[in-house]
Legacy VTK file of the C-alpha trace (Angstrom):
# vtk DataFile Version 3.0
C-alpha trace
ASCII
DATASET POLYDATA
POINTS 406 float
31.435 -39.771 -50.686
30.822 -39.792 -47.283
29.176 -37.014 -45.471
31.284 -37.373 -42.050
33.804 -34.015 -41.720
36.702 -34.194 -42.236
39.969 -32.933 -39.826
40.597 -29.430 -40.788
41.163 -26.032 -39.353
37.633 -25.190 -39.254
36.932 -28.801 -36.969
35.269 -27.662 -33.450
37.896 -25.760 -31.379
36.084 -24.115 -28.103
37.601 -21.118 -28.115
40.439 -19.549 -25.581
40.728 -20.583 -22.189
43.409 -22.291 -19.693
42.587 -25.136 -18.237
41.557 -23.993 -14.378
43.447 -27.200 -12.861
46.988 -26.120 -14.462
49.058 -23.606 -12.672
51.339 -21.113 -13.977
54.667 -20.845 -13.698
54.900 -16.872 -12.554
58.537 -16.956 -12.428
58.861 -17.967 -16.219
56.300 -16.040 -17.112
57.579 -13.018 -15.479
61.201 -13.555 -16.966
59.971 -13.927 -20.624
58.078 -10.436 -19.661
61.424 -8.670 -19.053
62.905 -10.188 -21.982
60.507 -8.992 -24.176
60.165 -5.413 -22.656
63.651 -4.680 -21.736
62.494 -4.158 -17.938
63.171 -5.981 -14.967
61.991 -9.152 -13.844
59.122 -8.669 -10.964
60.869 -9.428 -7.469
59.520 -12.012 -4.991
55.800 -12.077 -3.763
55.932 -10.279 -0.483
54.418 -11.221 2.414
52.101 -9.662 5.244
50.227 -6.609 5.532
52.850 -4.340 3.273
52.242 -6.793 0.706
47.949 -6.895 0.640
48.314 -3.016 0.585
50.345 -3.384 -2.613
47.467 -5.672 -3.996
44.853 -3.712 -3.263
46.852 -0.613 -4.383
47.927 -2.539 -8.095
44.141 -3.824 -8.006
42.458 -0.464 -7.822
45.031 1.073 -10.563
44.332 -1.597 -13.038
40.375 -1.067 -12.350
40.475 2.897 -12.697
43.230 2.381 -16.350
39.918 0.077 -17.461
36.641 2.194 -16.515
37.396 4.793 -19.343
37.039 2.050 -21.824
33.452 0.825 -23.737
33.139 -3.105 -23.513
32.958 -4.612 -27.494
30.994 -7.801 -28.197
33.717 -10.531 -28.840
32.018 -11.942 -31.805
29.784 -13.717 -33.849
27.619 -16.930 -33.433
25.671 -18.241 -36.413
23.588 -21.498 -36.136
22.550 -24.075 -38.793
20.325 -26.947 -38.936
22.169 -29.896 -37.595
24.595 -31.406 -40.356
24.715 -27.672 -41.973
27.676 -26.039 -40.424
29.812 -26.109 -43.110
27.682 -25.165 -45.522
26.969 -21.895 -43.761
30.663 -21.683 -43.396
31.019 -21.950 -46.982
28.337 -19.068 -47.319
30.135 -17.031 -45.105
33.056 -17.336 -46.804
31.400 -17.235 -50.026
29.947 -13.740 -49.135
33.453 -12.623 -48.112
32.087 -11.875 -44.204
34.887 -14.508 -43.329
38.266 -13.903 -45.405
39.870 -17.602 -46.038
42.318 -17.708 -43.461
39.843 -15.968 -40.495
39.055 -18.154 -37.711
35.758 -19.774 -37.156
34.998 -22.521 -35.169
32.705 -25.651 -35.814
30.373 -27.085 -33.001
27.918 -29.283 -32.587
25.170 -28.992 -30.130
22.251 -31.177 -29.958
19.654 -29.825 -32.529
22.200 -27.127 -34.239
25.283 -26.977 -35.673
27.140 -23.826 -34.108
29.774 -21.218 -35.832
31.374 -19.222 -33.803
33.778 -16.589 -35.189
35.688 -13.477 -33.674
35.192 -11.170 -36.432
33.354 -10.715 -39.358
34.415 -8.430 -42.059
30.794 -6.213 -42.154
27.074 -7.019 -40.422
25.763 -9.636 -42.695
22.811 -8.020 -44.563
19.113 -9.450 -44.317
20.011 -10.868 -48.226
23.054 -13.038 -46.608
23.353 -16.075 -44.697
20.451 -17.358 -45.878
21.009 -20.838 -44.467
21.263 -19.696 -41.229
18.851 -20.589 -38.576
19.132 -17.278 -36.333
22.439 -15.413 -35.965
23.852 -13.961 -32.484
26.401 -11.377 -31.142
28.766 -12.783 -28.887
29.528 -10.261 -26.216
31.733 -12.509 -23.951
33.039 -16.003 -24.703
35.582 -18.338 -22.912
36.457 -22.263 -21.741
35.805 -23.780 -18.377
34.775 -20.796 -15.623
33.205 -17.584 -16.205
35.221 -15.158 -14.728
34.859 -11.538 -12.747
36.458 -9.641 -15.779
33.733 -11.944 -17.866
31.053 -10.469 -15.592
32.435 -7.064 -15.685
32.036 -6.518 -19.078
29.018 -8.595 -19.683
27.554 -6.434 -16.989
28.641 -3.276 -19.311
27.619 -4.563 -22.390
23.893 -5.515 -20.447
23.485 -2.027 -18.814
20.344 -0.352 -19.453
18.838 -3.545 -20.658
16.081 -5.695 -19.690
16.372 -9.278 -20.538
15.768 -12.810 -19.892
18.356 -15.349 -19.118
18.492 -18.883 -21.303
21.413 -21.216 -20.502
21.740 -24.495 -22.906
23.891 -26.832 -22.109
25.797 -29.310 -24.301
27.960 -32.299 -22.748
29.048 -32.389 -19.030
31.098 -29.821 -17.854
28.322 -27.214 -17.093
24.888 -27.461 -15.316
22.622 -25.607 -17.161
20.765 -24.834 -13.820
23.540 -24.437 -11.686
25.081 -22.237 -14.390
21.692 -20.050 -14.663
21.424 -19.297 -11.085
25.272 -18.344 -10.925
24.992 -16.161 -13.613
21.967 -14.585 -12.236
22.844 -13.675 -8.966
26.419 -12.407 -10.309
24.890 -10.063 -13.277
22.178 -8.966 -10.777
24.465 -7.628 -8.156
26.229 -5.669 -10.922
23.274 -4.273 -11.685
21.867 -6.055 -15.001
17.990 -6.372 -15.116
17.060 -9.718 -15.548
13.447 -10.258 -15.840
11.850 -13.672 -17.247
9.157 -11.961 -18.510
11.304 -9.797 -20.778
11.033 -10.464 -24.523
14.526 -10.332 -25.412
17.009 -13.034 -23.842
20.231 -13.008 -23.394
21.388 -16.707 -24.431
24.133 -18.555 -23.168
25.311 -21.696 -25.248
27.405 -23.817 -23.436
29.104 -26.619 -25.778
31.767 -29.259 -23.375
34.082 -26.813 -21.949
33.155 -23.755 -23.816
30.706 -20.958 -23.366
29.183 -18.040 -25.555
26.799 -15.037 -24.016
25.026 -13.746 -27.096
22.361 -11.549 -27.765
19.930 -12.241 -31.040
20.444 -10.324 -33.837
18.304 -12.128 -36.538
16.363 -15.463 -36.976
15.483 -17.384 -39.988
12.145 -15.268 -40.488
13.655 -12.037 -40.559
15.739 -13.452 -43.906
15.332 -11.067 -47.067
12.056 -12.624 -48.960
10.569 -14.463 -46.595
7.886 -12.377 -45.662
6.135 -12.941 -49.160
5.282 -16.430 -48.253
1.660 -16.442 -47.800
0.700 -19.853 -47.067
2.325 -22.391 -44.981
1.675 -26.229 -45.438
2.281 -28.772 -42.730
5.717 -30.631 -43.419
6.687 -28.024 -45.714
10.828 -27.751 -46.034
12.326 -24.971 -43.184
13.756 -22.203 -45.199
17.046 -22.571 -43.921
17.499 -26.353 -44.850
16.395 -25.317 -48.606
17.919 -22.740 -48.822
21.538 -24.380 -47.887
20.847 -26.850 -51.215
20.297 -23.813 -53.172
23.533 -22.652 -51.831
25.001 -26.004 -53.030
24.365 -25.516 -56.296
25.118 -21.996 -56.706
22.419 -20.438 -58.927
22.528 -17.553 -60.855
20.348 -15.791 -63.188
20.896 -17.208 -66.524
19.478 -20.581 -64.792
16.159 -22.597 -65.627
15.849 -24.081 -62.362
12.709 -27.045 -61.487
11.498 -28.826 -58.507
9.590 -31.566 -59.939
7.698 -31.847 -56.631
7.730 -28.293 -55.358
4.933 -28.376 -52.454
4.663 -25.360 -51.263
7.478 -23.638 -53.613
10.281 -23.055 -50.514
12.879 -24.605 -52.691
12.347 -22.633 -55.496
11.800 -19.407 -53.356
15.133 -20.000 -51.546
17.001 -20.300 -54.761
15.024 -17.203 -56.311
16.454 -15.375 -52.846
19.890 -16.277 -54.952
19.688 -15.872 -57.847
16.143 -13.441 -58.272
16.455 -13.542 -62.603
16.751 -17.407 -62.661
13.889 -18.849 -64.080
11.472 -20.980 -62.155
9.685 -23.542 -62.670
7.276 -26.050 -60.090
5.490 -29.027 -60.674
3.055 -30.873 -58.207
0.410 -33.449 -58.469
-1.367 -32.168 -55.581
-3.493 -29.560 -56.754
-3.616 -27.590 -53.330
0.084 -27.948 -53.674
0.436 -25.853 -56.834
-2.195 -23.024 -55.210
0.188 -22.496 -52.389
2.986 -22.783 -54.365
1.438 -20.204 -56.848
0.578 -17.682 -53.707
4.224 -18.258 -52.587
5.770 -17.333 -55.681
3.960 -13.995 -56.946
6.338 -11.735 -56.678
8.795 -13.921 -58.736
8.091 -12.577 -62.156
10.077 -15.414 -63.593
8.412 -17.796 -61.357
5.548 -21.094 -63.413
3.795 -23.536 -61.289
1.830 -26.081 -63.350
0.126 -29.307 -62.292
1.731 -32.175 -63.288
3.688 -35.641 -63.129
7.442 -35.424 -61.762
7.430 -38.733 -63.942
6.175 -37.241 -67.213
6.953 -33.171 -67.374
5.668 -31.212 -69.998
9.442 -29.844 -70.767
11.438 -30.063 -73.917
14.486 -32.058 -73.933
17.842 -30.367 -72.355
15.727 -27.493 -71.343
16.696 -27.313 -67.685
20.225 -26.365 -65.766
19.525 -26.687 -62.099
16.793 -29.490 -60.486
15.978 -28.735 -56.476
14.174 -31.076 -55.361
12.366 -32.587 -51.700
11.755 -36.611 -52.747
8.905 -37.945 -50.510
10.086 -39.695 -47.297
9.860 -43.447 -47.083
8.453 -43.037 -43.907
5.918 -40.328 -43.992
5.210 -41.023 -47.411
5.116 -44.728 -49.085
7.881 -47.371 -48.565
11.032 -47.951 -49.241
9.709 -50.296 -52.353
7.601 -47.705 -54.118
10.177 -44.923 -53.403
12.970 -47.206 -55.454
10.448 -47.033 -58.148
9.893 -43.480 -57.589
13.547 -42.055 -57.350
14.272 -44.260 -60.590
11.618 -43.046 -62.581
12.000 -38.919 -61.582
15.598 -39.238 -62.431
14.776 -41.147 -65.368
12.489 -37.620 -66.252
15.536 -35.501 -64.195
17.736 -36.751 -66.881
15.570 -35.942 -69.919
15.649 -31.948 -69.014
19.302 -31.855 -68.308
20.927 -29.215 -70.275
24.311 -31.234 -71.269
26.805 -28.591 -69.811
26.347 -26.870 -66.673
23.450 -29.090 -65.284
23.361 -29.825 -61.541
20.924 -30.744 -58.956
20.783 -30.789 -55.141
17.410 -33.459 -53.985
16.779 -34.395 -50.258
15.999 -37.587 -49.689
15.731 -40.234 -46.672
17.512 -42.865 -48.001
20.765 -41.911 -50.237
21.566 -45.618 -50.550
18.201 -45.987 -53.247
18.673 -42.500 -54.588
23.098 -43.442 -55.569
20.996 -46.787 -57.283
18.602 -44.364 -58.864
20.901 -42.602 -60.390
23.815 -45.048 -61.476
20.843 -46.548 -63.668
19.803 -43.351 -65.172
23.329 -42.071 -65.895
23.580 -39.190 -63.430
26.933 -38.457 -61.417
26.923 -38.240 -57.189
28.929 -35.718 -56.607
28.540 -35.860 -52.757
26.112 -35.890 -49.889
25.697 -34.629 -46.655
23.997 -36.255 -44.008
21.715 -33.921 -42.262
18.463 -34.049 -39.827
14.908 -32.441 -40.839
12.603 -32.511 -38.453
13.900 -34.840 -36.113
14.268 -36.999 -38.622
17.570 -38.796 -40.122
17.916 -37.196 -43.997
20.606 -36.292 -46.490
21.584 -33.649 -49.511
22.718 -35.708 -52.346
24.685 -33.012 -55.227
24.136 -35.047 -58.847
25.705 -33.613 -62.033
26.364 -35.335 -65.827
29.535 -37.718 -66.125
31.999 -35.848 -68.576
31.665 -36.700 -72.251
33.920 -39.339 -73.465
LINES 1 407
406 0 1 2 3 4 5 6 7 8 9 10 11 12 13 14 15 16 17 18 19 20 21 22 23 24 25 26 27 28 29 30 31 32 33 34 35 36 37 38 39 40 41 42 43 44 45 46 47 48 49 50 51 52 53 54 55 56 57 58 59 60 61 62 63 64 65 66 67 68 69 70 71 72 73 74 75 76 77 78 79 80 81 82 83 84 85 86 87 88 89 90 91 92 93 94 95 96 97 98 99 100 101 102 103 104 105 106 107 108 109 110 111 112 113 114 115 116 117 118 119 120 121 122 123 124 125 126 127 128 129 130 131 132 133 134 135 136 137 138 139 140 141 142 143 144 145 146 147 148 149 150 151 152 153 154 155 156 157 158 159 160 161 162 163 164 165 166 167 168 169 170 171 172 173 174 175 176 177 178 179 180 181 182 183 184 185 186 187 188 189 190 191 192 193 194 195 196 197 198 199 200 201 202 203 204 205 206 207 208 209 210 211 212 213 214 215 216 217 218 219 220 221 222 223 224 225 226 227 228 229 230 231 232 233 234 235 236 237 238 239 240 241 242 243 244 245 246 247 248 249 250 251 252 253 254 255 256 257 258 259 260 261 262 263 264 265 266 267 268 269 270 271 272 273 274 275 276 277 278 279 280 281 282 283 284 285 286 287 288 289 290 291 292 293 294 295 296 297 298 299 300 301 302 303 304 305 306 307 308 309 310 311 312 313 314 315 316 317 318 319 320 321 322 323 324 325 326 327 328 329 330 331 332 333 334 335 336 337 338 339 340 341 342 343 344 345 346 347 348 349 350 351 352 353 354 355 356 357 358 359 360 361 362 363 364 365 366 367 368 369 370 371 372 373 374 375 376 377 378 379 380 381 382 383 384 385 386 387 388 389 390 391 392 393 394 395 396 397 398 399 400 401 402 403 404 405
């Protein structure tokens, strides 16, 4: 299947906005007013000094009716690693914080995927959204022009605070720079304290036309669990990224679940974060791998991390329901010759383990061309694949199963 998304509700839509080069037609708008109130249509602009005292008059009126009222963030934005946006959305959804028919909307920025939505049904907990890179509260978002009621209430929301300003800017309709000095010397002279010293930022994520002010509310290390890891290894899997296959696969406790090449244990760790009475199993052939795997994966009580062979695993027959697994890059790790080999000969083992109903696996891999070859010859099932990027580097999520019987 191919990973490219496809056209749905949920495909990148900016947010609100007008365009600023279309003018409205007042009239119109002003009749459809009365029609829908019962009152009268508004009477001609007036001219001349009569008619600026009216203005400033309406102006002042509308300012006071607003004063009384506390600003409320606008909403939610969640990032994943790039190719991972729908995947979180299916989390979010999957955790009910985003009812079916909610809006949410899919963007793409240069090094994350970005979900924006305008409500969520709760505060996600630290257990949730665990294939979320960090996760922000929108306090004002819009499409082509900040506006003065934008800086009014981001100035609200901001009061009190001290924080540092971080525009990003995606495609060509904003300047980052000219963008951060506009923004500064408005929110200044409404009295927000912006320091570039300060620890926390205020981050403003500008994607084509759109823009989102948000303030951080958690990042990936602040995720439920994660704070047990006691060693890291260099190359080692980001939490997010394995924990978004684990989310593909949908563990749960009655599962024996095995990474055949477990590293550093994040795969299995991520899926324990799931499904915490699932049995787990790691294998490595790098003894320092195993250590830090071990250290990793104390406080799983269910948790076995043995030296050994992905090719030859000291596991009965049928024994195992759900295979996570990190194959070794071509390019950081052998060629694309011995990883054919490879791929063939851990499926080969993959296959062995597979409990006949219920079995499914999630593997990363560099090159899903060799691992579909891989596992047409050893009689596993692609279910699909999504192309992502780890690292700077080109990957992709392949979801096997077992063929149906018969």
């Amino acid at each position: 299947m191919s990973s490219k998304p496809p056209r749905t509700k949920d495909r990148a839509r900016p947010g609100p906005g007008k365009d600023s080069g279309r003018k409205p037609n007042r009239g119109k708008t002003a009749a459809k007013s009365a029609a829908r109130t019962g009152g009268p249509a508004a009477a001609p602009k007036a001219h001349g000094a009569a008619a600026h005292k009216a203005q400033r008059a309406t102006a002042h009126k509308a300012k006071s009716a607003g004063a009384g009222k506390t600003a409320q963030p606008a909403g939610w934005v969640v990032r994943a690693a790039p190719g991972l946006g729908r995947t979180l959305l299916a989390e979010l959804r999957h955790a009910r914080l985003l009812g079916q028919n909610d809006r949410a909307d899919l963007l793409w920025q240069r090094n994350h995927d970005l979900l924006f939505a305008p409500r969520l049904a709760r505060t996600p907990a630290a257990t949730e959204l665990r294939s979320a890179e960090d996760m922000h509260r929108c306090l004002v978002y819009g499409r082509y022009k900040v506006s003065d009621s934008q800086l009014e209430r981001l100035a609200q929301l901001l009061q009190g605070q001290r924080r540092r300003l971080v525009v990003t800017a995606d495609g060509r309709h904003f300047n980052r720079h000219d963008l951060a000095r506009f923004l500064g010397r408005e929110l200044s002279a409404r009295g927000v304290k912006l320091d570039e010293a300060a620890n926390t930022p205020l981050l403003v994520f500008c994607i084509e036309q759109a823009y989102y002010a948000c303030v951080p509310v958690r990042d990936a290390d602040q995720t439920a669990g994660r704070d047990r890891r006691q060693v890291e290894r260099e190359g080692s899997l980001p939490p997010p990224i394995a924990a978004a296959m684990a989310f593909m696969t949908r563990p749960v406790d009655d599962d024996t679940i095995l990474d055949p090449v477990c590293g550093s244990g994040t795969l299995l760790a991520e899926a324990g974060g799931y499904a915490p009475g699932a049995r787990l199993i790691g294998t490595d052939q790098d003894l320092q791998a195993v250590k830090t795997a071990r250290r990793n994966l104390k406080s799983f009580d269910t948790a076995q991390v043995e030296h050994a062979d992905a090719r030859a695993l000291d596991l009965p027959d049928a024994s195992v329901s759900l295979v996570l697994a990190n194959l070794p890059f071509g390019k950081q790790y052998g060629d694309v010759a011995e990883n054919r080999s490879l791929y063939a000969e851990v499926l080969q083992e993959v296959r062995r383990v597979a409990t006949p109903r219920g079995f499914r696996a999630a593997l990363l891999v560099s090159d899903r061309r060799l691992l579909r070859d891989a596992a047409r010859q050893t009689g596993l099932r692609v279910r699909h694949d999504t192309a992502i990027r780890v690292r700077g580097e080109d990957a992709a999520i392949v979801l096997l199963d077992l063929p149906a019987a018969g």
